[in-house]
C-alpha positions as CSV (number, residue, x, y, z in Angstrom):
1,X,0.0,0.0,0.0
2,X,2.8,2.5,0.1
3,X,4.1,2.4,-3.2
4,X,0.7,3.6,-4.8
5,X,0.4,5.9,-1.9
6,X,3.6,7.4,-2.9
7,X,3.2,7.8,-6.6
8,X,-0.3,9.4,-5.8
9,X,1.3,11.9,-3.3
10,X,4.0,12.4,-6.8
11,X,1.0,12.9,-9.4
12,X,-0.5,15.3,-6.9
13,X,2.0,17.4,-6.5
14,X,3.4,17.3,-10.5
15,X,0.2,18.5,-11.0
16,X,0.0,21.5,-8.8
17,X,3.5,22.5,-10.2
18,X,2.7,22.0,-13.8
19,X,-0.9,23.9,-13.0
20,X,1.4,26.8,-11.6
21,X,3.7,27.2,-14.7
22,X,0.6,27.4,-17.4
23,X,1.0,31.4,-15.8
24,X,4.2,31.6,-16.9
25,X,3.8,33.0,-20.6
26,X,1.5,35.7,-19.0
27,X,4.4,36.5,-16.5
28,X,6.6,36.6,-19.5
29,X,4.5,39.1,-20.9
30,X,4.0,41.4,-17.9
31,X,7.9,41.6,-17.6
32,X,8.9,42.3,-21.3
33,X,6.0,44.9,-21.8
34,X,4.9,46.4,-18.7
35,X,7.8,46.0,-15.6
36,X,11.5,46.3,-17.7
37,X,9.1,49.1,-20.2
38,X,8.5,51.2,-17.0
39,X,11.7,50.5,-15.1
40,X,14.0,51.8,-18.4
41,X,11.7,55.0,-18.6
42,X,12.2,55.4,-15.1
43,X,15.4,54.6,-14.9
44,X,16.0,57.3,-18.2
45,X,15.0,60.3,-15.5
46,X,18.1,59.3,-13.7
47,X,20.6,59.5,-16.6
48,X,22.6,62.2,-18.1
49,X,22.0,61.6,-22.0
50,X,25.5,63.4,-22.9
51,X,27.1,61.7,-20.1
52,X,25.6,58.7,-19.8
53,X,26.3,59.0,-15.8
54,X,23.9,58.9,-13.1
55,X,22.1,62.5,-12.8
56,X,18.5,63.2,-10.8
57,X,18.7,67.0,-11.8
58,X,15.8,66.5,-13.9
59,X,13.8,66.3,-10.5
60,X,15.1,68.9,-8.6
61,X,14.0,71.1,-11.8
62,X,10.9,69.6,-11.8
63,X,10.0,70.6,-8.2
64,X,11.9,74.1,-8.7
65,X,9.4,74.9,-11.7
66,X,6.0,75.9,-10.0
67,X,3.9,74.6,-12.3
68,X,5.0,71.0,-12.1
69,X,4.1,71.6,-8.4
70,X,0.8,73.3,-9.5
71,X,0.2,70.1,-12.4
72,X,1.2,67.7,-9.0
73,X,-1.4,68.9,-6.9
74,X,-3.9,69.8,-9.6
75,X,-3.9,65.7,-10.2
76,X,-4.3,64.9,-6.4
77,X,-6.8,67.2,-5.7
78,X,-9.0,66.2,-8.6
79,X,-8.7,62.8,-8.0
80,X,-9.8,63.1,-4.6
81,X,-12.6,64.8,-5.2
82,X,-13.6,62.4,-7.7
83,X,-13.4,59.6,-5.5
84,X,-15.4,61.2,-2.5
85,X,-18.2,62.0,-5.4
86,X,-18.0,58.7,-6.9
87,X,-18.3,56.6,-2.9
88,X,-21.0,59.4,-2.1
89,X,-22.8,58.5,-5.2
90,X,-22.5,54.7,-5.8
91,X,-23.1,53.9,-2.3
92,X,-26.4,54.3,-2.8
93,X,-27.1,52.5,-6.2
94,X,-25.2,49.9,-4.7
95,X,-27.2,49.3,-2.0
96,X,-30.2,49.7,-4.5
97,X,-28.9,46.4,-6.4
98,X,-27.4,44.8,-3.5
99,X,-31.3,44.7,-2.3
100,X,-33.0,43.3,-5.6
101,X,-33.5,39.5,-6.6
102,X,-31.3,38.1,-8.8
103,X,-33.1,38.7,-12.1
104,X,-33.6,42.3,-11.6
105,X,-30.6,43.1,-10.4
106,X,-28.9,41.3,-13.7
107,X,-31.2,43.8,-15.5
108,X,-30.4,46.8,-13.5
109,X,-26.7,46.2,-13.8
110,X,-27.2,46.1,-17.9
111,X,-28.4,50.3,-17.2
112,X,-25.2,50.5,-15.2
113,X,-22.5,48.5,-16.9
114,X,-23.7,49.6,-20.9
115,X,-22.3,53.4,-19.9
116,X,-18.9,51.7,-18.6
117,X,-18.1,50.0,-21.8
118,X,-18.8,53.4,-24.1
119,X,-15.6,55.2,-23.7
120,X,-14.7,58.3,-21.8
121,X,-13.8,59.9,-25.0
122,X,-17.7,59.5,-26.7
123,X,-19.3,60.5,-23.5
124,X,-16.6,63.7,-22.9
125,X,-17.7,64.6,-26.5
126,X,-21.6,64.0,-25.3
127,X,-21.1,66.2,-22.4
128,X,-19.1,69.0,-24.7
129,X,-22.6,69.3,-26.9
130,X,-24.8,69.0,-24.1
131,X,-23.1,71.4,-21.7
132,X,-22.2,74.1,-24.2
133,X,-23.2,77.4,-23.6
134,X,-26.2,77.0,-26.0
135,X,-26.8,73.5,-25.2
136,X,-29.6,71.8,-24.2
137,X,-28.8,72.1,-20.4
138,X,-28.3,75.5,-20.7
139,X,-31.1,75.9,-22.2
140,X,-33.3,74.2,-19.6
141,X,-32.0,76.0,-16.4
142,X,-32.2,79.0,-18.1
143,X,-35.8,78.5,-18.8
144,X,-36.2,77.7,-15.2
145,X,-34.4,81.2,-14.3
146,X,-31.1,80.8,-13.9
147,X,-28.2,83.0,-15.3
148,X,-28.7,83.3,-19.3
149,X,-24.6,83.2,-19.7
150,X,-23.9,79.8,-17.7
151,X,-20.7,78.6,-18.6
152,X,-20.9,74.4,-17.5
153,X,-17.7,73.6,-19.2
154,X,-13.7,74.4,-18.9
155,X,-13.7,73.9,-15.2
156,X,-13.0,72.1,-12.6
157,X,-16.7,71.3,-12.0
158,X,-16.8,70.1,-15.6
159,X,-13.6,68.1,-14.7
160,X,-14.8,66.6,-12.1
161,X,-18.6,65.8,-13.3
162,X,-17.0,63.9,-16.3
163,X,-14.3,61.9,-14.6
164,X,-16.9,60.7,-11.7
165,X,-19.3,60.1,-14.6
166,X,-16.7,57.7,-16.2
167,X,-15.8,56.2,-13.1
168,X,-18.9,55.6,-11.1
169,X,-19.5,52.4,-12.3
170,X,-16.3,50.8,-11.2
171,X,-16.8,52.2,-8.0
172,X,-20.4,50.2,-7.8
173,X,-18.6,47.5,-9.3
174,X,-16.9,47.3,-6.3
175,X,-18.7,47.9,-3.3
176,X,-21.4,45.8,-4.9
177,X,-20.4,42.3,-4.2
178,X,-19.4,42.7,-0.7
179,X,-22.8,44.2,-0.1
180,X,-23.9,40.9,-2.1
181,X,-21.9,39.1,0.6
182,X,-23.9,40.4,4.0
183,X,-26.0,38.2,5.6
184,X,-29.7,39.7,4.9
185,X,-30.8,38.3,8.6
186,X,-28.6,40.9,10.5
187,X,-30.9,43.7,10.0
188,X,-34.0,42.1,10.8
189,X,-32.6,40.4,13.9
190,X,-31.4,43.8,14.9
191,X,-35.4,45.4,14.4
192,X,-36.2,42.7,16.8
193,X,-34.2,43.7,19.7
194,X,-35.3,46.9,19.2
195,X,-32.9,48.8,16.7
196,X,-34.7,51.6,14.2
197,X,-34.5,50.6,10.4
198,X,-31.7,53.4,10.2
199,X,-30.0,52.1,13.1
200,X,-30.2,48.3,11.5
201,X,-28.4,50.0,8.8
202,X,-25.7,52.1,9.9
203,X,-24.4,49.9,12.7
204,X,-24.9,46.8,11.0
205,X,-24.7,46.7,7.3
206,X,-22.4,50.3,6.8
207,X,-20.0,48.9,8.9
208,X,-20.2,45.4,7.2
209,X,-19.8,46.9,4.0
210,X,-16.9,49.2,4.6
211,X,-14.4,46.8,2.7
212,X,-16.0,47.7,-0.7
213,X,-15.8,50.9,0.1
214,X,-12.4,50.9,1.1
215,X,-11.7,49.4,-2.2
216,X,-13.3,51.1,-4.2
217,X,-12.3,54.4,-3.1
218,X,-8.4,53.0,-3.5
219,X,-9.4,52.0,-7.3
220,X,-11.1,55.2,-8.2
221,X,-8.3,57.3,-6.4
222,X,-5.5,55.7,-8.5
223,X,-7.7,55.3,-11.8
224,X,-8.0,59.5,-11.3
225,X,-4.0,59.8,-11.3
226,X,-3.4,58.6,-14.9
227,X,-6.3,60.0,-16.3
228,X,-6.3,62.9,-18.9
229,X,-9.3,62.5,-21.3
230,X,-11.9,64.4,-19.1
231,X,-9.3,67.4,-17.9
232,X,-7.8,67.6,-21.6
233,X,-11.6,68.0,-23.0
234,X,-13.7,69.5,-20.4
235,X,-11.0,71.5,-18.4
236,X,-8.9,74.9,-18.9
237,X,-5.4,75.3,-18.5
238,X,-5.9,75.2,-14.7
239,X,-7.0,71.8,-15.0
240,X,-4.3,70.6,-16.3
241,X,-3.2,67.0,-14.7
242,X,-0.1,64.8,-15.1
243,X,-1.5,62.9,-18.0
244,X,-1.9,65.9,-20.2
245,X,1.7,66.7,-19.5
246,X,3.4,63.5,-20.4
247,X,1.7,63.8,-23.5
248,X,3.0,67.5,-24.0
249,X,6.8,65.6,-22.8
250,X,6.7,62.7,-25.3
251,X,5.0,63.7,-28.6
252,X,5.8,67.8,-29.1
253,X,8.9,68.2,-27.1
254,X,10.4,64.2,-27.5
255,X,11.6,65.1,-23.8
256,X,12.0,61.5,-23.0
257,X,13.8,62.2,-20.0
258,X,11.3,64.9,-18.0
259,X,8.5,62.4,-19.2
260,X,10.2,59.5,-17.4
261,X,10.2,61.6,-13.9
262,X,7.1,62.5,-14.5
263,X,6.2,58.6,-14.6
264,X,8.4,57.8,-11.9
265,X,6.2,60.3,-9.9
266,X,2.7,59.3,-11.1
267,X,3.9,55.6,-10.1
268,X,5.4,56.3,-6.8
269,X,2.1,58.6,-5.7
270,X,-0.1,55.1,-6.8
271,X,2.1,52.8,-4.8
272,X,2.2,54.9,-1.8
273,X,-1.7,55.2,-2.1
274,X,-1.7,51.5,-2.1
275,X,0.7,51.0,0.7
276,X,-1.4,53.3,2.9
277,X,-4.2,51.7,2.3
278,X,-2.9,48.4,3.4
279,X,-2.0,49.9,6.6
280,X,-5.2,51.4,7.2
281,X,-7.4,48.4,5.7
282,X,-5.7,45.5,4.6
283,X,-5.6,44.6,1.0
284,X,-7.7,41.3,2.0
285,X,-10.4,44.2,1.4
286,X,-9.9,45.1,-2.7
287,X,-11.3,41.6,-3.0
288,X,-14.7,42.6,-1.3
289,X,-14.1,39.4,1.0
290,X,-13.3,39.8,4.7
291,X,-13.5,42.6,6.6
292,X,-11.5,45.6,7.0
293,X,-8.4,44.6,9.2
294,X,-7.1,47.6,11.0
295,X,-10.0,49.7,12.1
296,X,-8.4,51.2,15.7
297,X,-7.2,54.1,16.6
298,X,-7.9,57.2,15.0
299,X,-9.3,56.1,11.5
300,X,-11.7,53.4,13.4
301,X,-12.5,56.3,15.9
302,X,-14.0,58.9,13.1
303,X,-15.5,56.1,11.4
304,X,-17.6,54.8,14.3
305,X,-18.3,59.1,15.5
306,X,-19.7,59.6,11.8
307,X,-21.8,56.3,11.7
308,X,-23.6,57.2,15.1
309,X,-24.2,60.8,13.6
310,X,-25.5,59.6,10.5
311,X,-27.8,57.0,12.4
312,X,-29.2,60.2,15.0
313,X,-30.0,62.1,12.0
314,X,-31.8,59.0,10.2
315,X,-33.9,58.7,13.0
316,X,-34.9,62.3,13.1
317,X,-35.6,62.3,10.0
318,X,-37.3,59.3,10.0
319,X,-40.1,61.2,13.0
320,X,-40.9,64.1,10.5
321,X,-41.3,62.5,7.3
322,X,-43.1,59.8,6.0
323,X,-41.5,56.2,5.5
324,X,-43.1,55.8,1.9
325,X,-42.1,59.6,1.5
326,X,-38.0,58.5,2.0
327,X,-38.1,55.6,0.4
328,X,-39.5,57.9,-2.8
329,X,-37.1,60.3,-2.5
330,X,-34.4,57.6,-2.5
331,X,-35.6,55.6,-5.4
332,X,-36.2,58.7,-7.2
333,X,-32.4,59.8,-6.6
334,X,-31.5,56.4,-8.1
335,X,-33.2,56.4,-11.1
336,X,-31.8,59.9,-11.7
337,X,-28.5,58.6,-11.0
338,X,-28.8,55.8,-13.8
339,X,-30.3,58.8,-16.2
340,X,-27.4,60.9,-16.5
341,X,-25.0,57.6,-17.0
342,X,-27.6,56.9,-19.9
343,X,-27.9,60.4,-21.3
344,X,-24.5,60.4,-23.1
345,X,-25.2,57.2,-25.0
346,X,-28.3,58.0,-26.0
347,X,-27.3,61.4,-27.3
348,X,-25.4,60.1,-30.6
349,X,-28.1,59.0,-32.5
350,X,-29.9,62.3,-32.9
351,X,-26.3,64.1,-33.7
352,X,-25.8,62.0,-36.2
353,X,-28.8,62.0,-37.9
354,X,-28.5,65.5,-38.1
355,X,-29.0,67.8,-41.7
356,X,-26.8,71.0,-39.9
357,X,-22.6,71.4,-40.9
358,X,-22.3,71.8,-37.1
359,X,-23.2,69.5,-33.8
360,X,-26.7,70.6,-32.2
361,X,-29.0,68.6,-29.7
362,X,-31.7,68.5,-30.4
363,X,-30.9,68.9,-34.4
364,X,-33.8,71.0,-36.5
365,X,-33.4,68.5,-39.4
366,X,-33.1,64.8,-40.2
367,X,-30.3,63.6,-42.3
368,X,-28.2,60.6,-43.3
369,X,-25.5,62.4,-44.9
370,X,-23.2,62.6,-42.3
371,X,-23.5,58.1,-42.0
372,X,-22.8,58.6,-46.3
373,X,-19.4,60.7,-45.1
374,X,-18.3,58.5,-43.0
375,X,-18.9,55.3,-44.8
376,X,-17.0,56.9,-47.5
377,X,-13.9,58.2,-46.0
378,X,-10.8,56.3,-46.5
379,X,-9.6,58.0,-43.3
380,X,-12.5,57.1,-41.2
381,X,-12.9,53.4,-42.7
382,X,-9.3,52.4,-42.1
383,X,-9.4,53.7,-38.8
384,X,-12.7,51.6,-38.2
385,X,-11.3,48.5,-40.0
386,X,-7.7,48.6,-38.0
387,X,-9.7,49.0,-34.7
388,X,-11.7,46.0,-35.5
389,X,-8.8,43.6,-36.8
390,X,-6.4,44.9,-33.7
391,X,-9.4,44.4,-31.2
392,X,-10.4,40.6,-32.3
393,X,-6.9,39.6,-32.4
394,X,-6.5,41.2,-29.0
395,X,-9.6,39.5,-27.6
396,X,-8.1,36.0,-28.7
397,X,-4.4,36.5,-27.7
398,X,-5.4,38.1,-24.1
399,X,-8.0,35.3,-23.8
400,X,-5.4,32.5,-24.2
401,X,-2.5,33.9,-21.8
402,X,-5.2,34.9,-18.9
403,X,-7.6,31.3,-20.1
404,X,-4.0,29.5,-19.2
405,X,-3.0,31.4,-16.1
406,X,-7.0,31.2,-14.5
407,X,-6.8,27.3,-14.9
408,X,-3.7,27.3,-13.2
409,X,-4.6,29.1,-10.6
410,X,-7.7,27.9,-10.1
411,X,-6.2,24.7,-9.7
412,X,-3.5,25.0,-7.2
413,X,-3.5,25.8,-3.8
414,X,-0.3,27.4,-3.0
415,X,0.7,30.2,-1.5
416,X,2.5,31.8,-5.1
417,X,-1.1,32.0,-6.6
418,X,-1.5,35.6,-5.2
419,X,1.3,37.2,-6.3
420,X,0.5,35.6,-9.5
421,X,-3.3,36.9,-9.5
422,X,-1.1,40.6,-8.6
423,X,1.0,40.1,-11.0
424,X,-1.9,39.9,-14.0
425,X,-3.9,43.2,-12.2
426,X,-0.6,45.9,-12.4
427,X,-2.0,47.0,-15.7
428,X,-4.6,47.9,-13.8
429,X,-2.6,49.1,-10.8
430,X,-0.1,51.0,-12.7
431,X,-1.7,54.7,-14.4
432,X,-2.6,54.2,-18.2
433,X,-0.7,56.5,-19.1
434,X,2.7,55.5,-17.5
435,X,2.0,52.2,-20.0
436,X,1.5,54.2,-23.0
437,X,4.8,56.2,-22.3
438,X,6.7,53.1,-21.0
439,X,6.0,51.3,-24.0
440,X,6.5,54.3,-26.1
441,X,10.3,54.5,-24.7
442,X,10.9,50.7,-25.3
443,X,9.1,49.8,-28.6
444,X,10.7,53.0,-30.8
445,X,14.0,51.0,-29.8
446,X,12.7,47.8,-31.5
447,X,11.0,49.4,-34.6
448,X,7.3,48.5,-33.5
449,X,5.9,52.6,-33.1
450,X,3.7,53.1,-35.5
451,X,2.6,49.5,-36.3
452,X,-0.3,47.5,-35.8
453,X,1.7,44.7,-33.8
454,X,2.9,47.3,-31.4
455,X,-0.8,48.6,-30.4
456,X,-1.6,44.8,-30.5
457,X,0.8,44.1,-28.1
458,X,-0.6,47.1,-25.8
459,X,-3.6,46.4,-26.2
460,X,-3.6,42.5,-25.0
461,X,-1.4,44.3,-22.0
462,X,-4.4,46.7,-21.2
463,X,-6.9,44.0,-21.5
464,X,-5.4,41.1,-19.7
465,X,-7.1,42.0,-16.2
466,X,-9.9,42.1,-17.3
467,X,-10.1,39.0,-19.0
468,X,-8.0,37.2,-16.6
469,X,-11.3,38.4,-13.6
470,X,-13.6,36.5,-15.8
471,X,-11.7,33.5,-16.6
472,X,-10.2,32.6,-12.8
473,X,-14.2,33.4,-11.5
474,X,-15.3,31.0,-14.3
475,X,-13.0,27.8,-13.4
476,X,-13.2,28.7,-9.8
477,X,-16.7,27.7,-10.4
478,X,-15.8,24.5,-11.7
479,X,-16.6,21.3,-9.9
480,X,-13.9,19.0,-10.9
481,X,-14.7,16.1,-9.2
482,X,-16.8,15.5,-12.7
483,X,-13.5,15.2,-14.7
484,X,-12.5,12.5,-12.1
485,X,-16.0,10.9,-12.9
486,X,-15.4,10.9,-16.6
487,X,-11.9,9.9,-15.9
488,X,-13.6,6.8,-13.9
489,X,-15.9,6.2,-16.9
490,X,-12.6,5.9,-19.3
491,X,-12.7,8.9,-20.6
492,X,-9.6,10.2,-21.6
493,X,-7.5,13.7,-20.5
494,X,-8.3,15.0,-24.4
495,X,-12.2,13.6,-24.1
496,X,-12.1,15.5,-20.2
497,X,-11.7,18.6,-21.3
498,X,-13.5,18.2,-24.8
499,X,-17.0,16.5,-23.2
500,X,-16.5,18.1,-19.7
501,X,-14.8,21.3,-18.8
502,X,-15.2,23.0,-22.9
503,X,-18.9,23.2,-22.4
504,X,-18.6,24.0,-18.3
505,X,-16.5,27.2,-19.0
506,X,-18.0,28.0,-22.9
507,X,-19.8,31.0,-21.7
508,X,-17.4,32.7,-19.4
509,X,-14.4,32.1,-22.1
510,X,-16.8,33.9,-24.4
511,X,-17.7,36.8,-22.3
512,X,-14.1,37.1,-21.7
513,X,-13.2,37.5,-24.9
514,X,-15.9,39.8,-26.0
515,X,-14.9,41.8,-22.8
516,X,-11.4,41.7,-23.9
517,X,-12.4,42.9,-27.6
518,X,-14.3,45.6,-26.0
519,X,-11.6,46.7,-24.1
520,X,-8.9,47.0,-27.0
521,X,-11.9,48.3,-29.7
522,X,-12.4,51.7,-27.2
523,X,-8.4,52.3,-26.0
524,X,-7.4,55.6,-26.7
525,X,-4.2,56.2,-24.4
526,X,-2.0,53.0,-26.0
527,X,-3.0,54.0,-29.7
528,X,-2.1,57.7,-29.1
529,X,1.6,56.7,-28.0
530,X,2.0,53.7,-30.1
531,X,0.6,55.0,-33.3
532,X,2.1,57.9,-33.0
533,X,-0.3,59.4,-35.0
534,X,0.4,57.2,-38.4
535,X,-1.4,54.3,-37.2
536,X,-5.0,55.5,-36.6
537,X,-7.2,53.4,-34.7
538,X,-11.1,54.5,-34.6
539,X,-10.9,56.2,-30.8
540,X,-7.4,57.9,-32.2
541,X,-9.3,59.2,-35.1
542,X,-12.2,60.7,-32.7
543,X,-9.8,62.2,-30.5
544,X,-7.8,64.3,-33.3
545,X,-11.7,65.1,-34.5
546,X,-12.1,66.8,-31.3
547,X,-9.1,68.4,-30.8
548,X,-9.0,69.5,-34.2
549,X,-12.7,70.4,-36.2
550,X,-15.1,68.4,-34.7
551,X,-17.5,67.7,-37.4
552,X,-21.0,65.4,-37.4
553,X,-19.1,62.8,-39.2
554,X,-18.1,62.3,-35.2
555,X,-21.9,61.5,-34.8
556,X,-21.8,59.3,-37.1
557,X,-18.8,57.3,-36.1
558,X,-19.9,57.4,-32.3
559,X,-23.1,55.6,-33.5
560,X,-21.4,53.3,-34.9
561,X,-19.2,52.3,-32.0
562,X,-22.6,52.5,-29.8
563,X,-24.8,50.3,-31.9
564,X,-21.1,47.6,-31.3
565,X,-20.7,47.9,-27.6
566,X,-24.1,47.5,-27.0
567,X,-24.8,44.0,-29.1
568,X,-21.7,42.9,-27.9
569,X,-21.8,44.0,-24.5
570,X,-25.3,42.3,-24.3
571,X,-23.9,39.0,-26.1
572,X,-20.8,39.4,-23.5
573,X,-23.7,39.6,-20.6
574,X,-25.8,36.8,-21.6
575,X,-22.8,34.1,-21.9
576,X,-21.0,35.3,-18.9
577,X,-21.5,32.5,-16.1
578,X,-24.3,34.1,-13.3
């Protein structure tokens, strides 16, 4: 009996090693395109390029030079308040679909998750017509007796409005499923020892649900540091941000060097966010399981003071108004919520269908000529057909390295699997921006800027977390004992996975890779650096158009790239595992 004991012990363990190294190609490809990319810009700000010897001047100028300082704290500051507006916000519509049943909340989430997937850059553009100074928001507060000369965009309201509109449904996202995770008895136990309903819920679920809101207030914060779309478009001058500036650094003033300090800065400011955060919280937390580990001291103290305030003025409330009166008022702030995350999305199609030369909503005229333009332009129709190519092929690759890594990981059990489930989120840790630089610095040296393999390669980068969420969620959901039935049955390893664990995973390897080829089909910041404006992709194209003469043929094209997110998005929805 000890031999076979022995060579089962073996088999075990060969196959927890050999389930570990299926990661390795998607390690590989973190280290060739995202770590030794951002350590060689980096490590450029710390180099003479006459000398060649070890220099940090270029920071002591950058501090010296007020408006780095001003840029610096411009970028914290908006991001902050960003994230405060975002956790203020979502909180609530999180709660709203943490409370629904399953099916509804499925539905609700498709009125949440459909804005996500349209990209900043369409809804920016959205917001630019509908917040002008003769648009149609203007218009209506003017009609309701407000200033006739209200000026909504170019600042920092405008900035932050746009960036919190982007980013408030990553922040539900994440506060939603450890509000999933709450056992719904608390709260009526509590109501029958006495508590108030608003007591139930600020002592008992707030508290509870504090990890997802830990988490997603460290997600939103560091998304906000590498983001420049909203400030670039909806901001002035004094709105300028980090982002813009790197941009400025690498493609008018090739200033390689001041653009790698700048990186080295955006990347420091995210890790120390994160590093704070796991002192205060515990990064047990981003996953929305467990509860928040450090919650003494001073932090724990304010938390608990603002959560007994909050339930006091619950409960006075609570005496002077109605219950059905609150609970109107609430679902009434929801559903306005959801509105303005729908009102971008839903503004293209009457843009585009336009008959004026210029962008108006509502438009005085039905045309299709602006659809006729588009469909006809070289410019416009490359730049549609390389997004499409480049996005499916990005889809494929990023769902084969992550597919390999998620069944590895799903099946082991050691302690490496989560640095190797960090390892496949940093392009989600690390700013956007510091990629598109980083692989900026390092692909001009191999002849791949300005190719389509080179925003391939960024791309797949970009879209592996994603991807790789989906797949290791999908075979964690596995129950492999029924390969060891099959295997019992005589099937064999190539009739397992064919008969068995193809058709168990089908749906969330296809929403992965529609997710994936979402991803890639609306990435602006990888195209602008690795095109370098010769390859145009279609967000590339849109972003010039705005910069440049923005014309209704941007209608048009924004339809288009509407009318695919959403069929996809839904086809993505309805194979992705519940």
């Amino acid at each position: 009996m000890a031999e076979p004991s022995a060579t089962s012990t073996f088999s075990r363990q060969r196959l927890r090693l050999d389930s570990l190294w299926l990661s390795a190609p998607g390690l590989a490809y973190m280290a060739l395109l995202l770590i030794l990319p951002a350590g060689a810009l980096i490590w450029q700000s710390f180099v003479n390029p006459k000398t060649g010897s070890f220099d940090p001047s270029v920071y002591q100028q950058m501090f010296s030079a007020g408006v780095y300082v001003k840029v610096l704290l411009n970028t914290f500051a908006i991001s902050a308040q960003v994230t405060i507006v975002c956790l203020l916000v979502g909180y609530p519509i999180a709660v709203w679909l943490a409370g629904m049943p399953e099916r509804r909340r499925r539905m609700a989430m498709w009125l949440v998750l459909l804005p996500f997937w349209v990209s900043p850059l369409l809804k920016n553009f959205a917001w630019i017509v509908l917040l002008a100074r003769k648009g149609i928001v203007a218009q209506m507060l003017t009609g309701m007796g407000f200033d006739t000369e209200l000026n909504l965009l170019y600042g920092r309201g405008a900035v932050v409005f746009g960036m919190a509109h982007a980013m408030l449904p990553v922040a539900i996202l994440t506060m939603l499923p450890t509000m999933l995770a709450i056992d719904s008895r608390l709260m009526p136990a509590a109501m029958t020892m006495g508590a108030s309903r608003g007591q139930s819920f600020w002592r008992i679920f707030v508290p509870l649900s504090m990890p997802g809101v830990a988490a997603a207030g460290l997600l939103i914060f560091v998304m906000g540091l590498g983001f420049f779309i909203t400030p670039a478009l909806l901001g002035s001058p004094n709105e300028t941000v980090i982002g813009q500036m790197m941009i400025t650094q690498v493609q008018k003033l090739f200033n390689l060097r001041l653009a790698g300090a700048l990186a080295a800065l955006l990347l420091a400011v995210t890790l120390i966010t994160i590093a704070v955060y796991d002192r205060l919280f515990g990064m047990s937390a981003v996953s929305g399981n467990g509860s928040v580990t450090r919650r003494g001291g001073i932090i724990g103290a304010i938390g608990g003071f603002i959560i007994e305030i909050c339930a006091m003025l619950t409960d006075m409330v609570a005496r002077i108004l109605p219950v059905k009166l609150g609970r109107g008022a609430f679902t009434i702030f929801v559903w306005l919520v959801i509105a303005i995350l729908i009102v971008p999305v839903l503004a293209f199609p009457p843009m585009a269908f336009s008959g004026s030369t210029f962008l108006e909503f509502p438009p005085k005229s039905f045309s299709m000529r602006w659809f006729q333009t588009y469909l006809s332009s070289d410019q416009w129709m490359g730049a549609t057909t390389r997004s499409a190519v480049i996005a499916i092929i990005t889809g494929a690759l990023a769902t084969v390295i992550s597919g390999m890594a998620a069944y590895g990981l799903a099946r082991t059990q050691r302690k490496a699997g989560g640095l190797i489930f960090l390892s496949f989120m940093l392009p989600m840790v690390v700013p956007n921006i510091v990629i598109g630089v980083s692989l900026f610095y390092v692909l001009a040296k191999v002849g791949l800027i300005a190719t389509d393999t080179g925003i391939l390669l960024g791309h797949t980068l970009s879209a592996m977390p994603v991807v790789f969420v989906i797949l290791l969620t999908t075979f964690r959901s596995v129950d492999w004992r029924l390969l060891q039935a099959a295997a019992t049955l005589g099937a064999s390893r190539w009739q397992q996975i064919r008969l068995v664990l193809l058709p168990l995973v089908k749906g969330g390897a296809v929403a992965a890779f529609l997710f994936g080829l979402l991803h890639s089909f609306e990435e602006l910041t990888i195209a602008l650096f690795v095109g370098a404006g010769v390859k145009q992709t279609l967000p590339k194209q849109m972003w010039d158009d705005i910069i440049l003469s923005i014309s209704p043929t941007l209608a048009a094209a924004s339809v288009f790239i509407v009318v695919v997110v959403t069929v996809l998005f839904v086809i993505a929805e309805k194979a992705r595992p519940r």
